[in-house]
C-alpha positions in Angstrom: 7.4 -14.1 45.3 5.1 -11.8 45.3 1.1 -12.5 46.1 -0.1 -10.0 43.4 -1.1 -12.2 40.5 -0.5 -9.4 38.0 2.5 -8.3 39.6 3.6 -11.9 39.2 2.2 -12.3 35.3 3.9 -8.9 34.4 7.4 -10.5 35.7 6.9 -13.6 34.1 5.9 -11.7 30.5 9.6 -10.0 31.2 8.0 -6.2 32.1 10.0 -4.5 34.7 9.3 -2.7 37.8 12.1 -0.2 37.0 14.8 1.5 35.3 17.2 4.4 35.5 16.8 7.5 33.6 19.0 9.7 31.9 20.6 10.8 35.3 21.1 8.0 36.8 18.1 8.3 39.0 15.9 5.3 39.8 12.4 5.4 38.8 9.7 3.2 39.8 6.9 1.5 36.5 4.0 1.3 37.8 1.1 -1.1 38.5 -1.3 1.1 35.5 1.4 1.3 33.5 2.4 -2.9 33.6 -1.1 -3.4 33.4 -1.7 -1.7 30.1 1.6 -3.1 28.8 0.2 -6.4 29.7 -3.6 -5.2 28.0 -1.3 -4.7 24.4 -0.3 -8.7 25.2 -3.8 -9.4 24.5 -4.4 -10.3 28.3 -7.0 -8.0 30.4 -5.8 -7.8 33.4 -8.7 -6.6 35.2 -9.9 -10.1 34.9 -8.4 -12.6 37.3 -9.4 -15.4 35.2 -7.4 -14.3 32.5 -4.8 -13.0 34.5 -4.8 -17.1 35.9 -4.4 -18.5 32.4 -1.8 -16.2 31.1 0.0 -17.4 34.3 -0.4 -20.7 33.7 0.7 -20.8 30.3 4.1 -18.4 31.0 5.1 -20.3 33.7 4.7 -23.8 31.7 6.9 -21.6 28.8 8.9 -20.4 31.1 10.3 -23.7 33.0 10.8 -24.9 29.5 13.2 -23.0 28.7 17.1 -23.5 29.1 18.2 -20.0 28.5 16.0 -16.9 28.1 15.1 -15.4 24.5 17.8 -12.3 25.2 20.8 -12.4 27.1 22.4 -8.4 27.5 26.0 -8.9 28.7 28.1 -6.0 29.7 31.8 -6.0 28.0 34.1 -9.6 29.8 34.4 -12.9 29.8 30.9 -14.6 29.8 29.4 -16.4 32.6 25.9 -17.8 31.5 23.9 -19.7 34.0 21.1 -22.1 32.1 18.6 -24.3 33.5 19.2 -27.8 32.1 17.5 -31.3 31.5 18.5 -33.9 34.4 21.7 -35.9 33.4 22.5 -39.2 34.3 25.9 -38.6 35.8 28.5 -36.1 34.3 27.9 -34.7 30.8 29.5 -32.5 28.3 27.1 -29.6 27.1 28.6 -27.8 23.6 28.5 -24.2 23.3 28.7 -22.2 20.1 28.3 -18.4 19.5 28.1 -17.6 15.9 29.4 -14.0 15.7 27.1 -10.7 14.0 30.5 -10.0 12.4 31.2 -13.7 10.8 32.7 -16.8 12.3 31.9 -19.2 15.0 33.5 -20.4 18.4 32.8 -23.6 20.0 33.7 -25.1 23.6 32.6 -27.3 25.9 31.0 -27.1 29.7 30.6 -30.4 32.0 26.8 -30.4 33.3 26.3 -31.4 37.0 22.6 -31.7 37.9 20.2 -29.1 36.6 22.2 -26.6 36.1 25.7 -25.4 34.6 27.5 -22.3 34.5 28.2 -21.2 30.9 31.5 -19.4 30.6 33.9 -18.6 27.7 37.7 -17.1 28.2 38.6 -14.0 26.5 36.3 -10.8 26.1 33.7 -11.0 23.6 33.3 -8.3 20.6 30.3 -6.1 20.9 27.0 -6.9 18.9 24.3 -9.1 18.4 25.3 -12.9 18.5 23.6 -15.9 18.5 24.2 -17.9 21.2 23.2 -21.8 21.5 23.8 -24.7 23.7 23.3 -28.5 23.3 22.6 -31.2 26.0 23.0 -34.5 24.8 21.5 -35.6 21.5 17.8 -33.7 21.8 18.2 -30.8 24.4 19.3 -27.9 23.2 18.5 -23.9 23.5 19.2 -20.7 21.3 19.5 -16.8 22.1 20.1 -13.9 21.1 23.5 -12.5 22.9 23.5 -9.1 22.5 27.4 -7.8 23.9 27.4 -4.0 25.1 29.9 -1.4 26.5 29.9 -0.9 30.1 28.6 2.8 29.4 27.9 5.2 26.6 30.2 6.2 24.5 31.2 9.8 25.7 32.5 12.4 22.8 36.0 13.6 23.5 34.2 17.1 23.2 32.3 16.3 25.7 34.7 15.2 28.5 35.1 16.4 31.8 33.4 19.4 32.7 32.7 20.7 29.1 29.8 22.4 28.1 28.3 22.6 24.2 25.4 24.7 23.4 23.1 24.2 20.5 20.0 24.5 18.9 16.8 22.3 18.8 15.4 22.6 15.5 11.8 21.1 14.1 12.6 21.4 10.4 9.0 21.6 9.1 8.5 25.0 11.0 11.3 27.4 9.2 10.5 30.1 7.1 12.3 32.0 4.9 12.5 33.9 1.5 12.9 30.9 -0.6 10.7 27.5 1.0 7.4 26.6 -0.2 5.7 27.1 2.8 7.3 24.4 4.7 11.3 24.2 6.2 13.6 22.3 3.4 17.0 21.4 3.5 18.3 24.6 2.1 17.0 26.4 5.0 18.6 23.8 7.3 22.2 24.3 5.5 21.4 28.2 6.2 20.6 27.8 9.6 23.8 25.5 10.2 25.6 28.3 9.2 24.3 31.5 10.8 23.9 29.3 14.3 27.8 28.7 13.4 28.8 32.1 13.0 27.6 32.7 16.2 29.2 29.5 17.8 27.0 26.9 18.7 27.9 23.5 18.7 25.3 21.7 16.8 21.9 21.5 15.7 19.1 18.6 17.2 16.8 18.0 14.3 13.2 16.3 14.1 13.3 13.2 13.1 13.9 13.0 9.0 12.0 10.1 8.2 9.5 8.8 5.5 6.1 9.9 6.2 3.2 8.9 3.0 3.4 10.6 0.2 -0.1 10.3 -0.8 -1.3 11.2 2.8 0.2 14.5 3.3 -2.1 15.1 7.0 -0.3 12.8 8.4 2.5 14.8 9.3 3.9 13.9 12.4 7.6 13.4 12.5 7.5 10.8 15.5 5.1 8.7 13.1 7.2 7.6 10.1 6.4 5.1 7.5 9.9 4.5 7.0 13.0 5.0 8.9 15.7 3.9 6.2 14.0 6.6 4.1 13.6 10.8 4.2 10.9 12.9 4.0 10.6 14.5 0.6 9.0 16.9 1.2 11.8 18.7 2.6 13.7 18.9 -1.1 14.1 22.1 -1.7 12.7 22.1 -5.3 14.1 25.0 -6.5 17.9 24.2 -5.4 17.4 21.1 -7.8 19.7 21.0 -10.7 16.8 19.3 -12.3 14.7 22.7 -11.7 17.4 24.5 -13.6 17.4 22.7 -16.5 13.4 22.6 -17.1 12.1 25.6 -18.7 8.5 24.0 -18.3 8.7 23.7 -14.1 10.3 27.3 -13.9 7.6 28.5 -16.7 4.7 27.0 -14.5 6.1 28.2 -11.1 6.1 31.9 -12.6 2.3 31.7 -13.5 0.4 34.3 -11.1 -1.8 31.4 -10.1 0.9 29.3 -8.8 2.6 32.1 -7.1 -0.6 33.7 -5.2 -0.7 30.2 -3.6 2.6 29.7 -2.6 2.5 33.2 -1.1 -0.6 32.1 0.7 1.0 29.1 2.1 3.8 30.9 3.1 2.0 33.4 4.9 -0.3 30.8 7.0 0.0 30.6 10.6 0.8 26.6 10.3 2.2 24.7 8.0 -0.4 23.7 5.2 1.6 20.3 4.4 -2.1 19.3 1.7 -1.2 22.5 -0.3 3.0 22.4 0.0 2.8 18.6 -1.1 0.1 19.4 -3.7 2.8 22.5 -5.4 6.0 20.1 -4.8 4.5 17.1 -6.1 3.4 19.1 -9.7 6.9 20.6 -10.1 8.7 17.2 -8.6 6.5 15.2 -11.3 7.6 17.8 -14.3 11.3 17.1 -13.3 10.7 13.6 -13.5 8.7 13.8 -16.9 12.3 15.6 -17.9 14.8 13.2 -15.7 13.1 10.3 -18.1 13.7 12.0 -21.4 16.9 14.1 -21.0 19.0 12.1 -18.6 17.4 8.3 -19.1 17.0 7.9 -22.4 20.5 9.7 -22.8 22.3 7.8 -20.5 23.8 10.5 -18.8 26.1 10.8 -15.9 23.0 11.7 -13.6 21.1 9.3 -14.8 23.9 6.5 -14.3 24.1 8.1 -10.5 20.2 7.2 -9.8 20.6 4.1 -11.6 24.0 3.5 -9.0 22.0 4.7 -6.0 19.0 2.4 -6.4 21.4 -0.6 -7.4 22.8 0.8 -3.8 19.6 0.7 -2.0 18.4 -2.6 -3.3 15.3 -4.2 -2.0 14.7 -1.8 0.8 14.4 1.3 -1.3 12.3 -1.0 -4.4 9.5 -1.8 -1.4 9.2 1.7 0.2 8.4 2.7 -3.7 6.2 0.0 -4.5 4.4 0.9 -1.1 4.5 4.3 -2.2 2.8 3.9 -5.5 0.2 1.3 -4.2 -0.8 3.8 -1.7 -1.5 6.8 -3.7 -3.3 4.4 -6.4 -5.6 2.4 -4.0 -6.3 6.0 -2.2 -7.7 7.2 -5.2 -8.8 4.2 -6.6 -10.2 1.5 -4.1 -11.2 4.8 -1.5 -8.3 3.0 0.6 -8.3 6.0 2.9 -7.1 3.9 5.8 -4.1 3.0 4.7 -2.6 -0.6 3.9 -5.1 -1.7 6.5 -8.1 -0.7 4.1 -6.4 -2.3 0.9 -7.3 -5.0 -0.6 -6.8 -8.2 1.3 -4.7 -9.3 -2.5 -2.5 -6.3 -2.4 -1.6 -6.8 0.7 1.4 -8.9 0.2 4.3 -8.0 -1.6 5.2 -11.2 -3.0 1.5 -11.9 -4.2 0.9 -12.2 -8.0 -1.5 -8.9 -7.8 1.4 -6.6 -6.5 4.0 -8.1 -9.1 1.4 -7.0 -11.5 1.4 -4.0 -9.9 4.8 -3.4 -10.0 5.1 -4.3 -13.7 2.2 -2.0 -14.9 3.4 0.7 -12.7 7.6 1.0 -13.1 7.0 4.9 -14.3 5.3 5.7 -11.1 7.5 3.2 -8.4 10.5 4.9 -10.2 9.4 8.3 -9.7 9.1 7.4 -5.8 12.4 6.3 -6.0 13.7 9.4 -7.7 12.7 11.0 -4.6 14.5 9.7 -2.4 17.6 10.2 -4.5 16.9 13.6 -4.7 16.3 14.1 -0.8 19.4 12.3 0.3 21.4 13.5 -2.8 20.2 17.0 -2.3 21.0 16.3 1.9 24.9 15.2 1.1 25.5 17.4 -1.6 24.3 20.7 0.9 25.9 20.1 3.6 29.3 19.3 1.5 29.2 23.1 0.5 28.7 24.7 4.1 31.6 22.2 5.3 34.6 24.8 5.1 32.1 28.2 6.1 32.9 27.7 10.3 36.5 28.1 11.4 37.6 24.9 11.1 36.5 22.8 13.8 33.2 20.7 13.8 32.3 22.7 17.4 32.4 26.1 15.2 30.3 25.1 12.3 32.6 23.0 10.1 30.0 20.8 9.4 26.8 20.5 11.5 25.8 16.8 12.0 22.3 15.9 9.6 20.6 12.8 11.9 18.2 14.5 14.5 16.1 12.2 17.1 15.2 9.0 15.3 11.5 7.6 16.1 11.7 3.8 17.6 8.5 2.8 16.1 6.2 3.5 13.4 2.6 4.0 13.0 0.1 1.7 12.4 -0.5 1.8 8.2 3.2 2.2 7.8 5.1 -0.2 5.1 7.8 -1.4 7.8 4.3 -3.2 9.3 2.8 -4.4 6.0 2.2 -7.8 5.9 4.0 -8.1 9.8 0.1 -7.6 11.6 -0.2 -10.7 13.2 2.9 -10.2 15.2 2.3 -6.8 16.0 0.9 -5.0 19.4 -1.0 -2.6 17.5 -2.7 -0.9 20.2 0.9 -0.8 22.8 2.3 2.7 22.2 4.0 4.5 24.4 2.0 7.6 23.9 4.2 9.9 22.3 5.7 8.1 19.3 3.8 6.1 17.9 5.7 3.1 19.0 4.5 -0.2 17.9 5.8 -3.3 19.7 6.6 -6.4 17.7 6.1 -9.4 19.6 8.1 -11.7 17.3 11.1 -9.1 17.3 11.2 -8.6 21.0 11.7 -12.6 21.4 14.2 -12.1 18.6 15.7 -9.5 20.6 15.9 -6.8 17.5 13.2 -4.5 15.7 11.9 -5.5 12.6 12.9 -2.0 10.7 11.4 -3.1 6.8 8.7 -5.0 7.3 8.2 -6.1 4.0 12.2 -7.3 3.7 11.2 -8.9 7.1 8.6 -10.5 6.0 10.5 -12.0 2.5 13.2 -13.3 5.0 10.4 -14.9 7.3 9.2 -17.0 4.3 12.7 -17.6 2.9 13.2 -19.1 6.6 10.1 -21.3 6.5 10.7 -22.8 2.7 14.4 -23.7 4.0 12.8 -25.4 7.1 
């Protein structure tokens, strides 16, 4: 036991003292580093009166508890040990695992004393389980069993001694003949083939995620609102079938005027994302104005493919439009330059009578958000189909190039996956870098919360049941 009261706090709060990195090489967390984990907990730990208080309070959860929130067990048979209530002689304790895949298994385990070794024949199939116990009548315990390979997985091509060379790309920073002044996915598809021809292996991309549409200077990659959803603003407009087939978007990017300033942004030393969104969301808004008219009220095949792909999407792909639209209109509207922080207190939730009223005055513009993302991942699919076939053959000479990049573990603070989630948010525990946000209520849960207004829909759908 150690005699450093924060030392001792951080352990019972479950922060470590170490971990291995990437090469295997131990490396030590240390005492600054707890101590501001334990600071985004609320808890200053420069204050020993505090510091005695959280203590208190852990320790009292703590010996409360039968099993922890998260149990991480390696690929075998389980062996659980769990802290039980006394027993008056011999009892049975009955175990159940209800499976992330479907389906339940139950056993039994004869408790002597305080404490009982859990175990279960037969290996258990990877993935997050839940696990719960029962003692007697009253006592009983839940968590989350999360089942994992003994290692990573290691790509056949990757075996032995084996070597692959690539590229590390940030998207946002190509140029070429045809973008707008910021990398698209046509220059990406371009790229994947000239690094082919040349024989790389693959290409490590930025992350692709959703930033805010209406906030274009908020550009970092590591930062996203979303992360079941892709950056429009790397559709390469012009690529578009839609583009093709509007004489009013090609007539309007001709004018001098609009040229000039897509030469200037493509001839500034950093990427002007205010002016590229301002051109792309003109021309994107035309081709909508044309999508609704030609292909919706027609019923064509392309419109019966959006229609397919937002039945697809469902409720996920609905709130990142709604969140879309309410943004850009309370922005301009309500000076909400702050993000969903600086809205309205009414707008605020997404099952509230002033956001369905929203949504019902507002399908046109939550549509056209959806529409984007159609195009971005339709656009993504439909590219790299057509360079599949340019390499040799073989995925390691430029067959196909593989699209996900790094993806972000967080998000930032005014993004729609933390609407309406604040009060179990860590708003101010970031790791520096990312962005990362830390969600109390997930880490006891043992998963990220990666929608945060589906998450918060299934919180309340929890609580009515209850």
């Amino acid at each position: 036991m150690t005699d450093d009261p924060v030392a001792l706090l951080a352990a019972l709060r479950g922060i470590g003292t170490c971990y291995h990195d990437h090469r295997g090489e131990l490396q030590e967390i240390g005492p600054e580093t707890r101590r501001g984990i334990l600071g985004g907990m609320g808890i200053v730990a420069d204050d020993p009166a505090s510091v005695a208080r959280a203590i208190e309070a852990a320790s009292r959860l703590n010996a409360g508890q039968m099993l922890p929130p998260v149990v991480v067990w390696r690929d075998g048979e389980l062996a659980l040990d769990a802290a039980l209530p006394p027993a008056v002689g011999p009892s049975v304790l009955r175990c159940a695992i209800e499976f992330e895949g479907g389906g339940e298994d139950h056993w039994e385990v004869q408790q002597r004393g305080t404490s009982a070794r859990l175990t279960r024949a037969g290996r258990l199939p990877q993935g997050y389980h839940r696990f719960r116990v029962t003692a007697g009548a009253d006592d009983s315990a839940e968590t989350l069993l999360v089942v994992t390979p003994e290692r990573c997985h290691e790509p056949q091509a990757l075996a032995g001694e084996a070597r692959r060379w690539g590229l590390a790309v940030q998207l946002y920073t190509l140029r070429s003949a045809t973008n707008w002044g910021i990398g698209d996915f046509a220059d990406l598809v371009q790229l994947a083939r000239d690094a082919a021809a040349v024989g790389a292996d693959f290409i490590g991309l930025n992350p692709l995620h959703a930033l805010f549409a209406a906030n274009p200077a908020h550009c970092s990659p590591y930062s996203p609102s979303s992360r079941h959803m892709l950056n429009v603003l790397y559709i390469a407009v012009e690529s578009l079938p839609d583009f093709a087939d509007c004489p009013e978007a090609r007539a309007r990017v001709a004018q001098p005027a609009f040229q000039a300033e897509l030469a200037r942004l493509c001839n500034a030393p950093l990427v002007e994302y205010a002016g590229v969104a301002a051109l792309k969301f003109e021309i994107l808004g035309m081709l909508h104005t044309r999508f609704r008219r030609e292909e919706i009220n027609r019923n064509t095949g392309r419109a019966r493919a959006f229609a397919a792909f937002r039945a697809a999407r469902g409720r996920s792909l609905e709130l990142h439009a709604l969140f879309e639209a309410l943004d850009e209109t309370l922005r301009s509207g309500h000076d909400a330059h702050g993000g969903w922080p600086s809205w309205p207190e009414a707008y605020r939730d997404p099952a509230g009578p002033a956001v369905a009223e929203f949504a019902r005055q507002s399908a046109e513009r939550i549509e056209f958000h959806a529409w984007l993302q159609w195009l971005a991942e339709s656009q993504l699919v439909t590219l790299f189909r057509g360079q599949a076939g340019h390499g040799e053959g073989s995925p390691a000479r430029g067959a196909s190039v593989p699209i996900p990049g790094l993806p972000t573990v967080g998000g930032t603070k005014t993004s729609a996956a933390l609407l309406r989630l604040d009060q179990n948010m860590d708003l101010d525990a970031g790791d520096g870098s990312t962005g990362l946000i830390h969600d109390r209520a997930a880490q006891a849960a043992g998963r990220c919360q990666s929608d945060g207004w589906s998450a918060a829909r299934r919180r309340r759908d929890r609580s009515q049941r209850v």
